[in-house]
Backbone bond lengths (Angstrom), bond angles and torsions (degrees), N, CA, C in turn:
res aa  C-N    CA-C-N  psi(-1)  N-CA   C-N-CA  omega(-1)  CA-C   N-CA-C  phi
1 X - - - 1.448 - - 1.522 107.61 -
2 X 1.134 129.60 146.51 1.412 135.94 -168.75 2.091 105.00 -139.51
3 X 1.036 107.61 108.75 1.573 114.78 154.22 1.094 109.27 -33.70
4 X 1.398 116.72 143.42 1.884 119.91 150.74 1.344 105.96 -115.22
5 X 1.637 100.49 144.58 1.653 87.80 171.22 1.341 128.80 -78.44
6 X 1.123 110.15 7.27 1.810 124.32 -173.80 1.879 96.68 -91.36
7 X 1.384 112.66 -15.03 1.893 115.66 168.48 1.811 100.68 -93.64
8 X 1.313 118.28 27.27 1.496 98.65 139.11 1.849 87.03 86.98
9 X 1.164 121.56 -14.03 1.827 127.13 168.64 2.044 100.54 -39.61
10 X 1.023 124.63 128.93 1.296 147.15 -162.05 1.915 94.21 -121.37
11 X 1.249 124.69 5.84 1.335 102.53 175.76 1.662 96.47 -145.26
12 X 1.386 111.24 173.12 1.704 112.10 176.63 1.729 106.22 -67.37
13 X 1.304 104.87 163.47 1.686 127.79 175.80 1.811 96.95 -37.25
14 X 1.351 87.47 142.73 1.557 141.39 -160.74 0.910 151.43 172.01
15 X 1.393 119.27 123.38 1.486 131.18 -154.49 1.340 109.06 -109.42
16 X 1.133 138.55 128.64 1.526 147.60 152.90 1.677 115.16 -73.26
17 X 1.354 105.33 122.96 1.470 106.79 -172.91 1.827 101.14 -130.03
18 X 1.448 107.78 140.84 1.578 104.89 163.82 1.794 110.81 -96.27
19 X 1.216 92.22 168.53 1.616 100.52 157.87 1.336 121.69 -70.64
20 X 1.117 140.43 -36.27 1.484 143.24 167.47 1.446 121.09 -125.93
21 X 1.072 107.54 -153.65 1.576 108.93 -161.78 1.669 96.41 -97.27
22 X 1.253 118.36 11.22 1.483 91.34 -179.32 2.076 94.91 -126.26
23 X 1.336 109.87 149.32 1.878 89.82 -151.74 1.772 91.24 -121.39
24 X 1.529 101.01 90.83 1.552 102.95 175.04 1.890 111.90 -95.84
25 X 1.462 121.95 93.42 1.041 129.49 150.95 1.726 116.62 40.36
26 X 1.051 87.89 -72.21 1.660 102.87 -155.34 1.892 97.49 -77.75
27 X 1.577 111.31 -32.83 1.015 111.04 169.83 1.662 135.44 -84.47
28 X 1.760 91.72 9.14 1.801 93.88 177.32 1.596 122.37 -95.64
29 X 0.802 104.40 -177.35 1.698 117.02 -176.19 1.979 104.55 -120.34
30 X 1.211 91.66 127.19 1.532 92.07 172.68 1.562 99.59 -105.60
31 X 1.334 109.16 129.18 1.527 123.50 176.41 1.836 129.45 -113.56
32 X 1.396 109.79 115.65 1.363 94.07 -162.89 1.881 95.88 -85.94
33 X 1.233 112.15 177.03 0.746 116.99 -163.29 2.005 121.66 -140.75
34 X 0.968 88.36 15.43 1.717 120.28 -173.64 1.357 120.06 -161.63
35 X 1.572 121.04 125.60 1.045 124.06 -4.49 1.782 123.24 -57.52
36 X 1.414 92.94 -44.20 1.974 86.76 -173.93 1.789 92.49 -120.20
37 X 1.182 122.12 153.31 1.132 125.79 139.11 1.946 128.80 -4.35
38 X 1.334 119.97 78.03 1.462 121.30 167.65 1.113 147.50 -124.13
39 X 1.135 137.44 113.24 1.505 105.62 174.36 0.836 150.93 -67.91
40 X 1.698 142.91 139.90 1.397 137.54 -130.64 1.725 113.41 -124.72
41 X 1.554 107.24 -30.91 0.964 137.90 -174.68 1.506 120.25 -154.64
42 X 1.331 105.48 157.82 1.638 93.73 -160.29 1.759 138.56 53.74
43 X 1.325 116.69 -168.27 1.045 107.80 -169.59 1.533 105.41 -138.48
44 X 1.607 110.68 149.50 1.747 114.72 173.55 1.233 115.39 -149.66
45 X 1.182 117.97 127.56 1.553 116.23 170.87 1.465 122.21 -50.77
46 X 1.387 106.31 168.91 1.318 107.91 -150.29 1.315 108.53 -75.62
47 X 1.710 114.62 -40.39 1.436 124.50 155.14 1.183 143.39 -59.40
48 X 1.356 109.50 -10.78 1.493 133.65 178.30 1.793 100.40 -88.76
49 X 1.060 107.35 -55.75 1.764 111.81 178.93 1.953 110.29 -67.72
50 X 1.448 108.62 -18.39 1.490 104.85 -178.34 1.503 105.79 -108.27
51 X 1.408 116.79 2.53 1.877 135.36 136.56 1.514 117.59 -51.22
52 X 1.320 110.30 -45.04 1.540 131.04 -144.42 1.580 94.21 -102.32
53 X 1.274 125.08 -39.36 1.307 144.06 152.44 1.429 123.17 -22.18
54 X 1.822 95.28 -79.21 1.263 116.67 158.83 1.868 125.46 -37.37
55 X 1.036 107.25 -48.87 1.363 117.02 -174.05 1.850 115.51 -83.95
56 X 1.322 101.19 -46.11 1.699 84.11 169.20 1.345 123.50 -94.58
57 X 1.458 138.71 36.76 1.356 167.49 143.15 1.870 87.95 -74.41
58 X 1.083 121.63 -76.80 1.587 125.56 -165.64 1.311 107.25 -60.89
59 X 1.679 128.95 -17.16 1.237 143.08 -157.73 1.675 111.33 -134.14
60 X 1.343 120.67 16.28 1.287 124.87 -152.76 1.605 100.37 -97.86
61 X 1.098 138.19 -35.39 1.342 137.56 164.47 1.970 113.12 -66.62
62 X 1.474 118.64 -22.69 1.238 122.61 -173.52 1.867 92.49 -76.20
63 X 1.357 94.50 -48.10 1.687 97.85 -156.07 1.422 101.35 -71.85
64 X 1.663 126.06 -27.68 0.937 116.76 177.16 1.985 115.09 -68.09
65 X 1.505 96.63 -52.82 1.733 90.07 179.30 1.361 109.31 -36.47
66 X 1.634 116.78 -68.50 1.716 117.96 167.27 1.112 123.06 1.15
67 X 1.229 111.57 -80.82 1.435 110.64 -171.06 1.265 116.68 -94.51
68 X 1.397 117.73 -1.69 1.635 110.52 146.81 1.646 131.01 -78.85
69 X 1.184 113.66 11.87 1.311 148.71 156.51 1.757 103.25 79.87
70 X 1.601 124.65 18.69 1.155 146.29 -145.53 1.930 83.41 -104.27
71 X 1.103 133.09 -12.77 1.290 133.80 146.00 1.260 142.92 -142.98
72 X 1.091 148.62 -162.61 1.408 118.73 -133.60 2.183 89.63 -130.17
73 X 1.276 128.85 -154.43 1.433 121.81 151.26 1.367 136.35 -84.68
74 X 1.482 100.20 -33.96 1.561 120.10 166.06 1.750 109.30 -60.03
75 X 1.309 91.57 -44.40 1.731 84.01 -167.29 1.695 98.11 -83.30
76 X 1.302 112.80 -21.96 2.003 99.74 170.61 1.058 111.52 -81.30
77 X 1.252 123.29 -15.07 1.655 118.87 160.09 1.265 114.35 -59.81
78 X 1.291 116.00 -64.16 1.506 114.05 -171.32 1.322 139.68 -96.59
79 X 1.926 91.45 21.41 1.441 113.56 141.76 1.189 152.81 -73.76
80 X 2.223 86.30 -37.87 1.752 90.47 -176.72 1.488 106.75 -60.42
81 X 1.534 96.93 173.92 1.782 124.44 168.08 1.411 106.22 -109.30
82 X 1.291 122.51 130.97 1.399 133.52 166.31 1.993 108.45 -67.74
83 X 1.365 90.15 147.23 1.622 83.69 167.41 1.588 120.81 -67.19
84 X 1.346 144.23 145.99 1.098 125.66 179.47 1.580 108.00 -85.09
């Protein structure tokens, strides 16, 4: 899940990530993502965040348009790149 700053977000780009596929709130991690890769809230393993690493480096121009509101959800969906 990704903030936009056009929803009223009060801090730089950040991504909310769960541990699995099902995404209960209380169990996510909000991750900033500028200057480096951190977590802000919540918690992630060390391999899980150098996953998370990996992927918005490959995704770092998508996530940025995003939340510069310069594209839409559909189209940041079916921009990102999966890790291989």
């Amino acid at each position: 899940m990704l903030f936009r700053s056009g929803q009223g977000a009060q801090h730089d780009v950040r991504v909310r990530v769960s541990e699995g596929l099902k995404a209960i709130p209380s169990g996510m991690a909000s991750v900033a993502i500028r200057p480096d890769v951190h977590v802000v809230q919540g918690e992630m393993r060390a391999s899980d965040l150098a996953l998370l690493e990996r992927w918005i480096a490959l995704n770092r121009d998508v996530i940025l348009r995003y939340w510069e509101g310069s594209i839409d959800t559909i189209d940041a969906m079916q921009a990102m790149r999966p890790l291989d």
